[in-house]
C-alpha positions as CSV (number, residue, x, y, z in Angstrom):
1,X,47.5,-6.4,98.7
2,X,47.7,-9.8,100.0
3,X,46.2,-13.4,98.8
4,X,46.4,-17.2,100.6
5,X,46.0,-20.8,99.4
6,X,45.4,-23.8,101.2
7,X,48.0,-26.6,100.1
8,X,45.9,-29.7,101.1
9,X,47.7,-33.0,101.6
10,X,47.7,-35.3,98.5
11,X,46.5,-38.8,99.4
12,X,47.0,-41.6,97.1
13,X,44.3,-44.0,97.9
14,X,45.9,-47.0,94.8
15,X,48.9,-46.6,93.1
16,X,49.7,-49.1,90.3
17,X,53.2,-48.3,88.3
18,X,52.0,-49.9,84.9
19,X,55.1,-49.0,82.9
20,X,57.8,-47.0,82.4
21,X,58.7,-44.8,79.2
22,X,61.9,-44.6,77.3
23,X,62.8,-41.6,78.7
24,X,62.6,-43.4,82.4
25,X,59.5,-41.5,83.4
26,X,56.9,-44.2,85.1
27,X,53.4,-44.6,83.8
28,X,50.8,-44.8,86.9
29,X,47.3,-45.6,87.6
30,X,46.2,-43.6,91.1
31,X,43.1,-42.9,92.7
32,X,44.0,-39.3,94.4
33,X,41.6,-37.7,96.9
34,X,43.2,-34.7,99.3
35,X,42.8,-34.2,103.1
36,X,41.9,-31.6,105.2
37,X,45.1,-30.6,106.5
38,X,48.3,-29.3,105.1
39,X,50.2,-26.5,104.5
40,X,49.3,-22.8,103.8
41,X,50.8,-20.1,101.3
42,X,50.7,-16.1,101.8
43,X,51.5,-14.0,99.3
44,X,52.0,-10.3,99.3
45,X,53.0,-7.5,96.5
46,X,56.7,-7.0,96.7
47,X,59.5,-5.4,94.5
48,X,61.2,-8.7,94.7
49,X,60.4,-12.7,95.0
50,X,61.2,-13.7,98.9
51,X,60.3,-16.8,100.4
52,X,59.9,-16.7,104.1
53,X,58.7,-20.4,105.8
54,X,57.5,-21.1,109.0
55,X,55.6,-23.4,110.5
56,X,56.1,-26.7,112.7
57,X,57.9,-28.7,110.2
58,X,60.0,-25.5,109.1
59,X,63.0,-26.2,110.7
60,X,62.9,-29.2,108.5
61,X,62.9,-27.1,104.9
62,X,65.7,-24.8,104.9
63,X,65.2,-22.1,102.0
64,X,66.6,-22.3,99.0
65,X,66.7,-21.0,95.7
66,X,65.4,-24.7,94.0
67,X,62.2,-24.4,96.6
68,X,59.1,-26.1,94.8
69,X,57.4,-22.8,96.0
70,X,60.1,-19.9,94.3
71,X,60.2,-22.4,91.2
72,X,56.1,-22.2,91.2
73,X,56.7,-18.4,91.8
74,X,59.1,-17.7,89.1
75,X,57.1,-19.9,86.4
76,X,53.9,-17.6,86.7
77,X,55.7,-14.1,86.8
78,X,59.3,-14.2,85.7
79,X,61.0,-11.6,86.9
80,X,57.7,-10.3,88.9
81,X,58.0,-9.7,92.8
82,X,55.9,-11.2,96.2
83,X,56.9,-11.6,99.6
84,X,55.9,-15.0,100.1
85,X,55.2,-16.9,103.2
86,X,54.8,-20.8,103.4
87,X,53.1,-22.0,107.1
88,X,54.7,-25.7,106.6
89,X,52.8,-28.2,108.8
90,X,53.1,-31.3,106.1
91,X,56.0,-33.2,106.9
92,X,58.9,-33.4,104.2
93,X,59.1,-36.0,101.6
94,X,56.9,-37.9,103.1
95,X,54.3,-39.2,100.1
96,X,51.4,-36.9,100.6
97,X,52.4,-34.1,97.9
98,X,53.8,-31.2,100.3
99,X,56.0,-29.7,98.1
100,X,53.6,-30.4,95.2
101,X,50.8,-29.0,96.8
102,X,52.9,-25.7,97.9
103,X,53.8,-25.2,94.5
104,X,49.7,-25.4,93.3
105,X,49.2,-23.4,96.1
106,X,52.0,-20.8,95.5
107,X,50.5,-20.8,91.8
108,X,46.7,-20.0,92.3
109,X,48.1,-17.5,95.3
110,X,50.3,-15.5,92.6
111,X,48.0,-15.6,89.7
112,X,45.2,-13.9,92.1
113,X,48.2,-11.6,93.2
114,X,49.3,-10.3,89.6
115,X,45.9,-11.7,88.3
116,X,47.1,-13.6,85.7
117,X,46.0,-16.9,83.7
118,X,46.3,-20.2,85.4
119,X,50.0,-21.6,83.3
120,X,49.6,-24.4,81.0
121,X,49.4,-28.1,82.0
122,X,52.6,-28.7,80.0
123,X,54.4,-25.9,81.8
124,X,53.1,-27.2,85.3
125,X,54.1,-30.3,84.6
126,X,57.8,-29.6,84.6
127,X,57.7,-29.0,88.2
128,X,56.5,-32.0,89.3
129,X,54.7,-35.4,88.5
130,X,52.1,-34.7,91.2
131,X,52.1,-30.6,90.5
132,X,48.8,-30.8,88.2
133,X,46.4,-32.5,90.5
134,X,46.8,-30.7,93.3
135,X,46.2,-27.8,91.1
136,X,43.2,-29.4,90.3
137,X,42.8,-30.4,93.8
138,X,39.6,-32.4,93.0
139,X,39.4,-36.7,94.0
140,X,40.7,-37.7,90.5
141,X,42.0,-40.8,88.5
142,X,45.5,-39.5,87.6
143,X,47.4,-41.7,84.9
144,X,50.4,-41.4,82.4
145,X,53.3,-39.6,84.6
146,X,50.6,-37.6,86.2
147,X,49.4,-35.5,83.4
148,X,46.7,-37.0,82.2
149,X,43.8,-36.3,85.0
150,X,40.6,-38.2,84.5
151,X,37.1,-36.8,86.6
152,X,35.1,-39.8,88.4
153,X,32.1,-41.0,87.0
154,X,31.0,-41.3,90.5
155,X,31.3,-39.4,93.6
156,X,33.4,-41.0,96.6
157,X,31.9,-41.1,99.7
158,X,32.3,-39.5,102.8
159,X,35.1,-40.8,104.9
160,X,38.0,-39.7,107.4
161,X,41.5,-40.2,107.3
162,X,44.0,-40.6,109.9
163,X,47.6,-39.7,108.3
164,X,50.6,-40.9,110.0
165,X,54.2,-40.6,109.5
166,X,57.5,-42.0,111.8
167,X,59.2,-39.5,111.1
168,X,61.0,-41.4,108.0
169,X,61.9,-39.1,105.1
170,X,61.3,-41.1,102.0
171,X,63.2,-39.6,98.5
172,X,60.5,-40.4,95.7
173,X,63.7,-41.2,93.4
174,X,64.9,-44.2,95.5
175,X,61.3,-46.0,95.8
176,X,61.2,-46.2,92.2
177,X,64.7,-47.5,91.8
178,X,63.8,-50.7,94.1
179,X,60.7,-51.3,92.7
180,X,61.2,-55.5,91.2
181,X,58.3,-54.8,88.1
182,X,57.5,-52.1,86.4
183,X,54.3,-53.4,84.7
184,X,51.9,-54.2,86.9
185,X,48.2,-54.3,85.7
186,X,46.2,-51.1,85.8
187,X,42.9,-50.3,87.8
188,X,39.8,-51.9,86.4
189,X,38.8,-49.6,83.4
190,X,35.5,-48.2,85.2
191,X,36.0,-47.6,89.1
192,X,31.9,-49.2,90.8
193,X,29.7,-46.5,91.9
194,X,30.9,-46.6,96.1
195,X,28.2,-45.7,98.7
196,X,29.7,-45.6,101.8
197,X,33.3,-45.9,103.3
198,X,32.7,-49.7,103.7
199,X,32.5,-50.4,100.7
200,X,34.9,-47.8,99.6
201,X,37.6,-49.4,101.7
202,X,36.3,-52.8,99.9
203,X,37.5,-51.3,96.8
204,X,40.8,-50.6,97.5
205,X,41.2,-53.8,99.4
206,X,41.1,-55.4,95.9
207,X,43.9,-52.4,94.7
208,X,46.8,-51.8,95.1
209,X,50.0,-49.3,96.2
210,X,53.2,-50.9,94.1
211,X,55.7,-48.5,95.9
212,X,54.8,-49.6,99.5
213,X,56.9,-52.8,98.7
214,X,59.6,-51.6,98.0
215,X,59.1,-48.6,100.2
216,X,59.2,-50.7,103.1
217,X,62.1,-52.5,102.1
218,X,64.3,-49.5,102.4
219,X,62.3,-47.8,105.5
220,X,60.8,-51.0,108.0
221,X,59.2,-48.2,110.0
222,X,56.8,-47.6,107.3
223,X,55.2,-51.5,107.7
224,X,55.1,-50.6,111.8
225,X,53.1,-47.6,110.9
226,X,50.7,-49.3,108.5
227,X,50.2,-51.8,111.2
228,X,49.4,-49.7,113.8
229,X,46.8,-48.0,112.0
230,X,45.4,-50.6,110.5
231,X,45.0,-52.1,114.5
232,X,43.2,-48.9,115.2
233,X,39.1,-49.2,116.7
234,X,37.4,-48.5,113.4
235,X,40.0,-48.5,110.8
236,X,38.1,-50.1,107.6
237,X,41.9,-50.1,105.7
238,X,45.7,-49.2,106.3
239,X,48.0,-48.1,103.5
240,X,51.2,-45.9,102.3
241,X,50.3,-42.9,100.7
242,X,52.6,-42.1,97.6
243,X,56.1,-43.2,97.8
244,X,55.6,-42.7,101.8
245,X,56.9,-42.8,104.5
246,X,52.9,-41.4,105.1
247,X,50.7,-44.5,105.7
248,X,46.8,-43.7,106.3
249,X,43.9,-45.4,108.0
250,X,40.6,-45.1,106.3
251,X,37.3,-44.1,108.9
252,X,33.7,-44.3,108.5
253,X,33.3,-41.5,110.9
254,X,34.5,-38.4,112.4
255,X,34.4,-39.3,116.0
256,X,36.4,-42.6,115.1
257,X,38.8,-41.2,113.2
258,X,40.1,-38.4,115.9
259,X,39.5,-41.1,118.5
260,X,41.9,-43.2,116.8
261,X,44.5,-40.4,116.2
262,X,44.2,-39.2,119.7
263,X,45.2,-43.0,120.3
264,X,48.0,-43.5,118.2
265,X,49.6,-40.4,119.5
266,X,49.5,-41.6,123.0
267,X,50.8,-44.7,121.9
268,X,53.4,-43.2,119.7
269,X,54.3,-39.7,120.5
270,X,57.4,-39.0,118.0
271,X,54.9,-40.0,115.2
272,X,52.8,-37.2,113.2
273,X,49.8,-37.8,113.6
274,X,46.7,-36.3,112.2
275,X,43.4,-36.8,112.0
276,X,41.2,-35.3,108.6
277,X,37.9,-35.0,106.6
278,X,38.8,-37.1,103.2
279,X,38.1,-34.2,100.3
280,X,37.6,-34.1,96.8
């Protein structure tokens, strides 16, 4: 018996740090949608837990025993066995979720396997800030240190995405350190009902990111990348996804947005580059 999960990039259209709790933990305010592209989990019945990846960002992820994926693995069987395969296209600590996403992925994929009960939010939680959501995998407003997941009162609109990535790994840890405030103001209380990605990217024109700051204080490449979207025919808005180095350009339509990728990856071909439906 064999089961498979898609591990769909995380995209976080705002991200406003609005405090920090004692225990160093930082409180956020993000508007999270998913993409159609990422990574995919396999999982087959096995005496023992394996983890094989492949994949054109595998070379990238050695295995080892602290792999978001075996963590995920052991938290919904202990002691239980799957061969597991993880197809790694994401690139690595790079502000869209990847390993997050993996690990939800790696969780519904087992829990079909050994059909067991989804694990508690609590217990989720301890593998990751950004762990519930894409469990959830639904556009949500995601506040407190990611645990608290709040459904829209209105449905985004359609829009495309084109993801893009110098090839920058950015640790999450080091974003936060450099980050001048830690108590910026939240987004407005009720999000406005959005019809269309004009007026979507209108929205978050008026929101914010507080990591890309200091993100591109410690990585300049990820301001180039911004910019280069952002110069793209169509793009309605540019911006760093997470704690990057992942920036995205915001689309109105298909056609533009894989006309735009197909672009940027002539102009820059060490980039990843990828075009996507925006989902949730």
């Amino acid at each position: 018996m064999a089961t498979e999960a898609f591990a769909a990039a995380k995209i976080n259209l705002t991200l406003h740090v609005t405090g920090q709790r004692a225990d160093g933990y930082h409180l956020l305010d993000s508007l999270v949608v998913f993409a159609e592209t990422g990574d995919t989990i396999r999982a087959e019945a096995a005496d023992a837990l394996s983890l094989t990846i492949t994949g054109p960002q595998a070379a990238a992820l050695p295995v080892s025993d602290d792999n978001l994926v075996l963590r995920a693995a052991r938290l919904v069987g202990q002691g239980r066995g799957a061969a597991i395969t993880l197809e790694k296209r994401l690139p690595i600590a790079s502000g869209i979720g990847g390993g997050s996403a993996d690990a939800a992925a790696t969780i519904h994929a087992l829990c079909r396997l050994w059909d067991l009960p989804l694990p508690s939010q609590s217990d989720v939680l301890k593998l990751g800030a950004d762990v519930p959501v894409c469990l959830d995998g639904r556009a949500l407003r995601m506040t407190g240190v990611g645990e608290v997941l709040l459904p829209l009162a209105h449905p985004l609109p359609a829009a495309w995405l084109v993801l893009a990535n110098p090839g920058v790994s950015q640790p999450t840890p080091a974003v936060f350190k450099a980050l001048e405030r830690r108590d910026h103001a939240p987004m407005p209380q009720e999000l406005p009902r959005m019809a269309d990605a004009t007026s979507l990217a209108a929205f978050l024109a008026t929101q914010r990111n507080d990591l890309e700051a200091p993100a591109m204080r410690l990585a300049p490449e990820i301001a180039e990348t911004r910019e280069a979207l952002a110069a793209l025919p169509g793009c309605l808005l540019a911006r760093m996804s997470g704690s990057g180095a992942t920036c995205f350009g915001l689309f109105a339509e298909e056609a533009a947005a894989a006309g735009a990728a197909a672009l940027l990856r002539a102009r820059r071909p060490g980039w990843w580059v990828e075009p996507a439906r925006m989902t949730g």
